[in-house]
C-alpha positions as CSV (number, residue, x, y, z in Angstrom):
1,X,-69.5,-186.6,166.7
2,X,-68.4,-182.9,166.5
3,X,-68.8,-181.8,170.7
4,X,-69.0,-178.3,170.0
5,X,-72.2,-178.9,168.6
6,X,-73.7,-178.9,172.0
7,X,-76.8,-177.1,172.8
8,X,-80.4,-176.3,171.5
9,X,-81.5,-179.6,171.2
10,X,-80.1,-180.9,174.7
11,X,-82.1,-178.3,176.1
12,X,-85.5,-179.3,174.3
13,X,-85.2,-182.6,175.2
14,X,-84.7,-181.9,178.8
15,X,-87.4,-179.7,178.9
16,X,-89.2,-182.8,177.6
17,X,-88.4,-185.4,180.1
18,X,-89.5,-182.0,182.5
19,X,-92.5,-182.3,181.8
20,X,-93.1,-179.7,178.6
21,X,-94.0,-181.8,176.2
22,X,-96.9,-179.6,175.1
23,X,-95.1,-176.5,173.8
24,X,-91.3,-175.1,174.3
25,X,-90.8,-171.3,173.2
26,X,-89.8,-170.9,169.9
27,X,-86.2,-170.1,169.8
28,X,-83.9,-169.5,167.0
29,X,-82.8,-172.1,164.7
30,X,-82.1,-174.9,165.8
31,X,-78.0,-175.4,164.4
32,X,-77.5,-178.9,165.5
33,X,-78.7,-182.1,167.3
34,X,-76.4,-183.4,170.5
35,X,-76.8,-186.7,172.8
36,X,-78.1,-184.8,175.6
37,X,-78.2,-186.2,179.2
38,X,-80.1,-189.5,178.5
39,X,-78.3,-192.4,177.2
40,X,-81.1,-193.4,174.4
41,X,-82.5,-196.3,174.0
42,X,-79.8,-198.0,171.1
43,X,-76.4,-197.0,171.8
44,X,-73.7,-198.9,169.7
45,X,-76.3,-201.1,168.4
46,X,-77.8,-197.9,166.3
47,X,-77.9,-198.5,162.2
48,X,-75.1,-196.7,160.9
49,X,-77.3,-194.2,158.6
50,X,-73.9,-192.9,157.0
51,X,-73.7,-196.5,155.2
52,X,-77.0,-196.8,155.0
53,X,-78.5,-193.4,153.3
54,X,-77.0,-192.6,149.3
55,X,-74.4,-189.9,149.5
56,X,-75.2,-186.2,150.3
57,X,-75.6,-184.7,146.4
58,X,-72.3,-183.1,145.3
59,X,-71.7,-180.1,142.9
60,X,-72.9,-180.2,139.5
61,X,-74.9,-183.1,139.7
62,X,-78.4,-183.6,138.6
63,X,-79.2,-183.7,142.7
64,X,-77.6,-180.5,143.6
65,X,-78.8,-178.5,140.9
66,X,-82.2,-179.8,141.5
67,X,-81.8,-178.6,145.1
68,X,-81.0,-175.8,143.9
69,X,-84.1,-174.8,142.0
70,X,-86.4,-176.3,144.6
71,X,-84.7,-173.7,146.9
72,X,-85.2,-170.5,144.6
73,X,-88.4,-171.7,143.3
74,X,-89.9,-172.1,147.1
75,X,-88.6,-168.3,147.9
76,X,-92.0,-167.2,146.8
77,X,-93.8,-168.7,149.9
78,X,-92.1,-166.1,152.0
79,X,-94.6,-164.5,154.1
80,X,-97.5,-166.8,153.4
81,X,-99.6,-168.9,155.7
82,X,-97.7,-172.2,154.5
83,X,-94.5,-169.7,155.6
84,X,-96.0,-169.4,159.1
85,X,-96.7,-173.0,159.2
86,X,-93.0,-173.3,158.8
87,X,-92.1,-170.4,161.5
88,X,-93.8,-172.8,163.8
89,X,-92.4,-175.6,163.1
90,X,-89.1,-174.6,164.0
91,X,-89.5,-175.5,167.3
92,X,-88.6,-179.1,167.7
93,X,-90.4,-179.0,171.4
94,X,-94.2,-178.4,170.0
95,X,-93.7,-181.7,167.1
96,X,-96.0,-183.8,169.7
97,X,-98.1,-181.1,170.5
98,X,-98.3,-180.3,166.8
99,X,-99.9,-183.5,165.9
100,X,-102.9,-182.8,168.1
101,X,-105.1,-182.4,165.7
102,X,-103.6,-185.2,163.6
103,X,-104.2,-187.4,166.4
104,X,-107.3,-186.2,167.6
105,X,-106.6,-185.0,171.2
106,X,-103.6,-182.7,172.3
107,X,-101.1,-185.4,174.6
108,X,-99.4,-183.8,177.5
109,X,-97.1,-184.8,180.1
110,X,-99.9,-185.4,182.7
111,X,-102.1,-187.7,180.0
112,X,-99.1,-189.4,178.6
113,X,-96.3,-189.5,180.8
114,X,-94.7,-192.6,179.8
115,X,-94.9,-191.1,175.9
116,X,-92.9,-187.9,177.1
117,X,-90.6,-189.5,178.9
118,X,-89.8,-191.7,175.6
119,X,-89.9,-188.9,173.3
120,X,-87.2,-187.3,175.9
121,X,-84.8,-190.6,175.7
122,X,-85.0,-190.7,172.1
123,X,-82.9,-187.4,171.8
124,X,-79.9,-189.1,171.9
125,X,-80.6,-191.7,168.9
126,X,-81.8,-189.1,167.0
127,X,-79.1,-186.8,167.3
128,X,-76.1,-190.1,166.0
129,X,-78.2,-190.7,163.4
130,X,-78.1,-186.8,162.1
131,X,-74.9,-186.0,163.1
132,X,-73.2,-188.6,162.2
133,X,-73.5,-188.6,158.2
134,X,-73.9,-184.6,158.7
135,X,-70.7,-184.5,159.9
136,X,-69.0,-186.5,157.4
137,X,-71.0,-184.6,154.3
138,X,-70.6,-181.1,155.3
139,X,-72.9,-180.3,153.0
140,X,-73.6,-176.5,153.2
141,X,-76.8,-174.8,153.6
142,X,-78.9,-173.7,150.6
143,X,-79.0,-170.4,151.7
144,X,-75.2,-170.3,151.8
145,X,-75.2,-171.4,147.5
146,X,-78.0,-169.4,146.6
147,X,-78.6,-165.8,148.6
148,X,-82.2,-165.9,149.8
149,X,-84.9,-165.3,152.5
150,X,-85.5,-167.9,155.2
151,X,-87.9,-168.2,158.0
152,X,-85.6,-168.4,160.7
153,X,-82.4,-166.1,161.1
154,X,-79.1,-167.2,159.0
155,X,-76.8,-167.6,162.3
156,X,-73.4,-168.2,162.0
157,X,-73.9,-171.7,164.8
158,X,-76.9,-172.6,161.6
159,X,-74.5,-171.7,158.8
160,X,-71.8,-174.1,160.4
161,X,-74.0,-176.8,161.2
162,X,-74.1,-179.2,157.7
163,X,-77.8,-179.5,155.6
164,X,-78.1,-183.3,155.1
165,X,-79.5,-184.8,156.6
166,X,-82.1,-183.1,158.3
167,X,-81.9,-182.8,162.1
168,X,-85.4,-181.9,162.0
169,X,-87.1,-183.7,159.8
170,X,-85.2,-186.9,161.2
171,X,-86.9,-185.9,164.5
172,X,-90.5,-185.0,163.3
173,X,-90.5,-188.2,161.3
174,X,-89.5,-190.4,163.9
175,X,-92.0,-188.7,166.1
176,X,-94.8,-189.1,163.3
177,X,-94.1,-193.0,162.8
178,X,-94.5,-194.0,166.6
179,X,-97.8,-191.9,166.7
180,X,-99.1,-193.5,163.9
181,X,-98.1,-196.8,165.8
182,X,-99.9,-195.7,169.0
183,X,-102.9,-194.4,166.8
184,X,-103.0,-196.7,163.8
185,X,-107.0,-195.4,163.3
186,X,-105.3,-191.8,162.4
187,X,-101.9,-193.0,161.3
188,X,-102.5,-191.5,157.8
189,X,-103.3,-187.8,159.1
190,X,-100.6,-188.3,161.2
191,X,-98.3,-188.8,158.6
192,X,-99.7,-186.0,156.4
193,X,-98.4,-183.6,159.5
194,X,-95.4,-185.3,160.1
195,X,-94.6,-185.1,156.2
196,X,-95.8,-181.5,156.2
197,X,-93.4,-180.9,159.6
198,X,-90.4,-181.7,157.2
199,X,-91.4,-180.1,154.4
200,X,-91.1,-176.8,156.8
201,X,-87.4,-177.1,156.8
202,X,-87.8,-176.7,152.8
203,X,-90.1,-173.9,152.9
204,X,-87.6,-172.3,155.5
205,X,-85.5,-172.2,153.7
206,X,-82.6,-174.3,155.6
207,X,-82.9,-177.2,154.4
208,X,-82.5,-178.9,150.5
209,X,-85.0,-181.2,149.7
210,X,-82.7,-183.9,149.8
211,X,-82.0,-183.1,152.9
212,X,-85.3,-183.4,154.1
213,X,-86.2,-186.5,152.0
214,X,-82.8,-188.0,153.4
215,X,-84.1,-187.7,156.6
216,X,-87.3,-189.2,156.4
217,X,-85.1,-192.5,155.2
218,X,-83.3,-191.9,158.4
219,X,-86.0,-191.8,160.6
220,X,-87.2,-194.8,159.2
221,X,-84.0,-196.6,159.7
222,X,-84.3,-195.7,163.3
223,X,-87.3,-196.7,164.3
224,X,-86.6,-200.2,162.5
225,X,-83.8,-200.2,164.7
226,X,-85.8,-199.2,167.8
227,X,-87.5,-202.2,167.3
228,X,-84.8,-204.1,168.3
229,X,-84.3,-202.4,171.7
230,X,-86.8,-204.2,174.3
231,X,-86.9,-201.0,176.5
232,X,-88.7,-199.4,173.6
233,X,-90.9,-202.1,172.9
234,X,-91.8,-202.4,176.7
235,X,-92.3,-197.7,176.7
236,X,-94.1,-198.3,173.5
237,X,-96.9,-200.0,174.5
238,X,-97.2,-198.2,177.8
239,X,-97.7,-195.2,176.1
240,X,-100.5,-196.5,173.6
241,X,-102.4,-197.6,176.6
242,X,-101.9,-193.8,177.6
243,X,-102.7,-192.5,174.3
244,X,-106.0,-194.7,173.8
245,X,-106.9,-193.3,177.2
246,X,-106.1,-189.8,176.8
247,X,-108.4,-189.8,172.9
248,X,-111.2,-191.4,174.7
249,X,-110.9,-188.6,177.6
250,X,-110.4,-185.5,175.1
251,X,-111.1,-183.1,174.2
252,X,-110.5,-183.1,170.9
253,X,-108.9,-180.2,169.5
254,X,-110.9,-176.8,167.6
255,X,-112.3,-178.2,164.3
256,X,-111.8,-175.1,162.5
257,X,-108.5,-174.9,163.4
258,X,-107.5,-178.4,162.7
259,X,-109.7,-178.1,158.6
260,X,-106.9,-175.0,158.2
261,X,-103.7,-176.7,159.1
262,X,-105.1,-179.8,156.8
263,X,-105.3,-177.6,154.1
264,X,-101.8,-176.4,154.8
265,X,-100.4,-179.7,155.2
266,X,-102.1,-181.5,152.1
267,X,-100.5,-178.7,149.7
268,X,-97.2,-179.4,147.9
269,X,-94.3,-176.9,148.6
270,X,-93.1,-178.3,145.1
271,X,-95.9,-177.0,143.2
């Protein structure tokens, strides 16, 4: 794994063993995932996603130039409310918090400690599964082929940091499938957000969409191989006990609020 690539995400998973589970600030894009402090929960027993997901799409290729037109074609969200969706969910430290409404109660740090502390050792799966194959890809940005707007600012540490798979989208996935495991009552509305968190990264801008479907596989390949660790299986059901708890407690989140972000998140970027 490339070293340099040390930063953001370290720090957003530290703040979420700290305790700020519920909402980081919003930085600027996020360029690359690292292993953090924690040592995870797989280690050398992780899938190897490189083997495991088809090859990043190369030039000229029905793939690539399908990329390519999703990319231009979704330029004309700019500055919508599906855009400002996106804007928000840059900020890989809100995924949890943004699946309150999916979930039916916002889960904190002091309601579900055991689920934060999880989320917070997870970073450093996560981050081999992403960097691995992105490393050995490269495949560029699609702003870098094809000059156009994103939601987030076209830094040279996100220019150098390779498209597929998504970083992000192999997080909020991941996120989304252990949710729907704690809440299997909501797991479809969870899965609509957590779908809808990846699909961000396309309206952005900074991601292709095989890139983001690529990293949906790879979440799933993770959490399979989560499965396998008994430290996982032992935090997991600690934190559905805390979950249950916590949606029984409330309260649930603004209904208006929650009816505009489903109508966001049920709409197709593709479209």
């Amino acid at each position: 794994m490339n070293k340099v690539r040390a930063g953001v995400f370290a720090g957003v998973i530290a703040v979420l063993a700290g305790g700020a589970i519920a909402e980081v600030a919003t930085k600027p894009a996020t360029p690359a995932m690292t292993l953090g402090a924690s040592s995870g929960y797989l280690g050398k027993a992780a899938p190897d996603t490189y083997r495991i997901l088809p090859p990043a799409p190369t030039p000229g290729t029905i793939r690539w130039e399908s990329d390519r037109a999703t990319f231009l074609a979704t330029r004309r969200l700019k500055d919508s409310p599906r855009w400002a969706m996106a804007v928000k969910d840059v900020d890989l430290g809100g995924v949890v918090r943004g699946m309150s409404c999916a979930v039916g109660v916002e889960l904190t740090p002091t309601n579900a400690p055991r689920l934060s502390a999880m989320v917070a050792r997870l970073g450093p799966d996560v981050a081999w599964a992403t960097n691995n194959p992105k490393d050995i890809y490269k495949r560029p940005r699609p702003y870098l082929t094809d000059p156009g707007p994103t939601c987030v600012e076209q830094s040279q540490a996100l220019s150098a940091s390779p498209d597929y798979p998504s970083g992000h989208v192999t997080y909020g996935w991941t996120i989304g499938l252990i949710l729907a495991e704690l809440a299997p009552d909501r797991a479809t509305d969870i899965l609509v957000r957590a779908r809808a968190f990846g699909e961000s990264r396309l309206v952005c801008g900074v991601h292709t969409m095989s890139a983001v479907e690529s990293g949906r596989s790879n979440a799933s390949i993770l959490v399979a191989g989560l499965h396998g660790s008994e430290a996982f299986r032992k935090d997991l059901e600690a934190a559905r006990a805390e979950v249950a708890k916590a949606r029984q407690a409330g309260p649930a989140p603004d209904p208006a609020a929650c009816a505009a972000e489903a109508e966001l998140a049920k709409a197709s970027p593709y479209n």
